[in-house]
PLY file of the C-alpha trace (Angstrom):
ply
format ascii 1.0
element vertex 212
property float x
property float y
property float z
element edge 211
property int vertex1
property int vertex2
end_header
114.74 17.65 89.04
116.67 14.14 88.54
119.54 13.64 90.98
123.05 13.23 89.74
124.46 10.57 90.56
128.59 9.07 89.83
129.94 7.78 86.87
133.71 6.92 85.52
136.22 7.04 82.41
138.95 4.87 83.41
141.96 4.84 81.44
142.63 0.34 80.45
146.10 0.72 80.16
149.35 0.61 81.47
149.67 4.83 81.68
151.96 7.44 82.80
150.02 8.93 84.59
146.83 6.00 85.15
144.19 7.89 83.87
140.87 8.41 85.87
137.90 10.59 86.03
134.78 10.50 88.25
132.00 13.25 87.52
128.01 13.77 88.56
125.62 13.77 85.53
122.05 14.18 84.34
120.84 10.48 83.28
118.21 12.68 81.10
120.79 14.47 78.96
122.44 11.22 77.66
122.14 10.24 73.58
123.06 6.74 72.25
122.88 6.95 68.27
123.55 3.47 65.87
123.34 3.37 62.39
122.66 0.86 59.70
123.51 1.13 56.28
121.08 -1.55 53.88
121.63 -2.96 50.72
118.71 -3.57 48.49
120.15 -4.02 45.23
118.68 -2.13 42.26
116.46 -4.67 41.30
113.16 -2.84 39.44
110.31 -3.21 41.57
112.37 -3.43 44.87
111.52 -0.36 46.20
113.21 -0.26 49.99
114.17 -4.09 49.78
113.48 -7.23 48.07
109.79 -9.30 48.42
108.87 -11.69 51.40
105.80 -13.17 52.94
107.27 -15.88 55.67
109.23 -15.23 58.65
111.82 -17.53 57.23
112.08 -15.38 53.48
113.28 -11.80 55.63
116.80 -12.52 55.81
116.88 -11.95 51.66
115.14 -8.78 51.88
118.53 -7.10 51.75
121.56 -8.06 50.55
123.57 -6.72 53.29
123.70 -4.77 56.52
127.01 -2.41 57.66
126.55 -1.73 61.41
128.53 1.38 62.66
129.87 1.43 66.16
127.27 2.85 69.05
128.33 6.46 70.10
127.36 8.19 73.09
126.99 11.76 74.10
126.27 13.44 77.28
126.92 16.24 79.15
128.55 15.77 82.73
128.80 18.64 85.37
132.18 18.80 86.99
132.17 21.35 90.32
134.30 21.72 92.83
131.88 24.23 95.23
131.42 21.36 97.94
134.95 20.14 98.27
135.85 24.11 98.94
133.60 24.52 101.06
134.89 21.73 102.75
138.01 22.84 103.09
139.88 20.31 100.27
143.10 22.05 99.62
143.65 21.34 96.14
140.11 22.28 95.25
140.69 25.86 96.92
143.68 26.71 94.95
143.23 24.09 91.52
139.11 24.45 91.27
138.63 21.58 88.34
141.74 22.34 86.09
142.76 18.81 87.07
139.85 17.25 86.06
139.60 19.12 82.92
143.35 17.88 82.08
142.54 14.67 83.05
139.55 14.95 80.23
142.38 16.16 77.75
144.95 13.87 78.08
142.48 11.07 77.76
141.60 12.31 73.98
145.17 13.24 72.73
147.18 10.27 71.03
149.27 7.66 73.13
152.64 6.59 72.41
154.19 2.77 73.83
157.03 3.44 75.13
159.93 0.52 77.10
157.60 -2.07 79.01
154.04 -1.24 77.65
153.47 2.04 79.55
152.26 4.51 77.29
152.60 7.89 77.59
151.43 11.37 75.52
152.72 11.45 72.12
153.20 14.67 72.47
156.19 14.34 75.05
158.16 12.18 72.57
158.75 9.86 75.59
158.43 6.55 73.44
160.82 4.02 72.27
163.51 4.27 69.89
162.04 1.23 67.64
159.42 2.38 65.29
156.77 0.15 66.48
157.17 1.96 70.34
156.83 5.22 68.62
153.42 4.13 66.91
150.20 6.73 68.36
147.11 5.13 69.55
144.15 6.45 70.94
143.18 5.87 74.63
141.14 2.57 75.25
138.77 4.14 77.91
136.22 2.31 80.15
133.09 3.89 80.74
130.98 2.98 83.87
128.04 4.03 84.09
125.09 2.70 86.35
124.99 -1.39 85.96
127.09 -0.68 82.22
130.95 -1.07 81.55
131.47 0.02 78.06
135.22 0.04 76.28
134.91 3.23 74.49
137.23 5.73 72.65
136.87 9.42 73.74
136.51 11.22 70.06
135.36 14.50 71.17
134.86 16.73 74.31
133.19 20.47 74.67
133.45 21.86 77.63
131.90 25.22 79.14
133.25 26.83 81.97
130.76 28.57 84.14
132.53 29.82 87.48
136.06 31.18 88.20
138.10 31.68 90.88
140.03 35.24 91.80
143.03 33.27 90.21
140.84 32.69 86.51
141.13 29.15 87.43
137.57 27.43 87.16
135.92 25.99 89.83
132.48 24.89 87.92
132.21 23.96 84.34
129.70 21.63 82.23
131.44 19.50 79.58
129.88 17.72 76.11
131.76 14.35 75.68
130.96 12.35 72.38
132.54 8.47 72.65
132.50 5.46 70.29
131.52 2.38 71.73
134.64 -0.30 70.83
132.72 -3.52 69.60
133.96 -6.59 69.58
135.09 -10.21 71.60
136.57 -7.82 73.95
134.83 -8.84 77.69
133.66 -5.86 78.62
131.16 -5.56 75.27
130.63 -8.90 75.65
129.18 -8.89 79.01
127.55 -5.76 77.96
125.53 -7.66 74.77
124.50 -10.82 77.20
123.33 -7.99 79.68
121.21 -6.47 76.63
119.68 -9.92 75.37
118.49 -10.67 79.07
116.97 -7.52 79.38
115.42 -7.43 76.44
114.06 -11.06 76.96
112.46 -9.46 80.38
110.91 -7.16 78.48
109.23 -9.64 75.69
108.37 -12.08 78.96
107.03 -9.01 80.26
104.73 -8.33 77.06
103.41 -11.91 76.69
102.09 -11.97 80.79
100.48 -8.64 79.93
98.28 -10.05 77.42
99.33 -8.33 74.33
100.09 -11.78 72.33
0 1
1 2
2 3
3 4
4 5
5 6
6 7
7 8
8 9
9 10
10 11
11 12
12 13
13 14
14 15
15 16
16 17
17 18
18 19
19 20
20 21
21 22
22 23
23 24
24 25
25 26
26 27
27 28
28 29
29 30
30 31
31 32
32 33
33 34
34 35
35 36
36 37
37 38
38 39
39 40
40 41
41 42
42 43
43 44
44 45
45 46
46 47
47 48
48 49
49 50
50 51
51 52
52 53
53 54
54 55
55 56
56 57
57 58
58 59
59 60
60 61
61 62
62 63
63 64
64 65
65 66
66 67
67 68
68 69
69 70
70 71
71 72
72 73
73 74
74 75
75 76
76 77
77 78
78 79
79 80
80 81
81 82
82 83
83 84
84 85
85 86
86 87
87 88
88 89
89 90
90 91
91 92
92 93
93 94
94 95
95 96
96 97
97 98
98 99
99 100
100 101
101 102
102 103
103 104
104 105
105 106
106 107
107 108
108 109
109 110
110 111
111 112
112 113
113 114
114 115
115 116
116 117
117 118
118 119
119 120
120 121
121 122
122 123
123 124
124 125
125 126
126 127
127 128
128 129
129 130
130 131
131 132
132 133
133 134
134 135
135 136
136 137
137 138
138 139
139 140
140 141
141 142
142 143
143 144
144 145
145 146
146 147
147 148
148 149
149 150
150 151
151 152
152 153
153 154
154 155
155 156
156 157
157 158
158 159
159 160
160 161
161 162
162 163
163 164
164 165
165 166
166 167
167 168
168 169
169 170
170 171
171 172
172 173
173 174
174 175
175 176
176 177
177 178
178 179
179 180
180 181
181 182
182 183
183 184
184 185
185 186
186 187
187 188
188 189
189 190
190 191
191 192
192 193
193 194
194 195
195 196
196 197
197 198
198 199
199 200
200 201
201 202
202 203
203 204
204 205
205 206
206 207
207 208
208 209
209 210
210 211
């Protein structure tokens, strides 16, 4: 059994309210999916891509490459049991409901209001000028381990498994699906330099263990 251990969706933005949420989850029940989508012309004899022999011919073996963004899903446990039994007042009479609003204003639309703050959409709290009452979704930060990823919340599932007297839950598992926000934006770019280093510890890795 893995321990759980703490990660974050921070709200990067100037929010009414600021936007946080810290939660314990599984490291095991985490997916990361990318897709590519190839070219290869319709050439005859080009079954799956053009010809090559040399390291130097394989950048014609296609005539083009559309990389969609990295999403993520995983399922995070929210539970408010210990902070009960601890005594935490707003645990004993709220259970998780804050959290779980916290997880639902994060996906609903944003509207910039006076100053930059944004706030719900929904509220019709934004500007008078039509460019203050354009919607937006949350730009949310994900940190998770030694990774800060800028990521849009697209989806969330959650599952509530305990209730208090009051129907209000107190335990609950939740599904979230993000989309990784690619770009020159400094948190993805930190994130790519991270992945070339480790993946060139990996290769110098390989090479002192004697495959090559």
């Amino acid at each position: 059994m893995l321990n759980t251990v703490k990660g974050m969706l921070i709200e990067y933005a100037l929010s009414i309210p600021p936007l946080v949420l810290v939660f314990d989850f599984n490291p095991q029940s985490l997916t990361r999916t990318r897709t590519l989508t190839l070219r290869t012309g319709s050439a005859p004899g080009t079954r799956g891509g053009y010809d090559f022999a040399l390291p130097t011919e394989t950048s014609r073996v296609a005539q083009g490459v559309t990389v969609q963004p990295e999403s993520f899903s995983m399922d995070i446990l929210l539970d408010a049991t210990d902070r009960m039994n601890d005594g935490d007042p707003l645990a004993t009479q709220f259970g998780i409901e804050p959290e779980l609003d916290t997880l639902r204003t994060m996906v609903e639309p944003k509207a910039q209001g006076p100053g930059g703050f944004q706030t719900l959409a929904s509220l019709d709290l934004g500007g008078q000028r039509a460019f203050q009452r354009s919607e937006s979704a949350s730009v949310l930060l994900l940190v998770w381990g030694t990774h800060i990823l800028p990521v849009f919340l697209t989806s969330i599932r959650v599952t509530e498994e305990a209730h208090l007297p009051s129907l209000v839950p107190y335990r609950a598992r939740a599904n979230l699906t993000m989309q990784v926000i690619e770009g020159n934006n400094p948190f993805y770019q930190v994130e790519k330099v991270r992945q070339v280093v480790s993946a060139a510890l990996n290769t110098g890795n390989t090479v002192i263990g004697g495959i090559f």
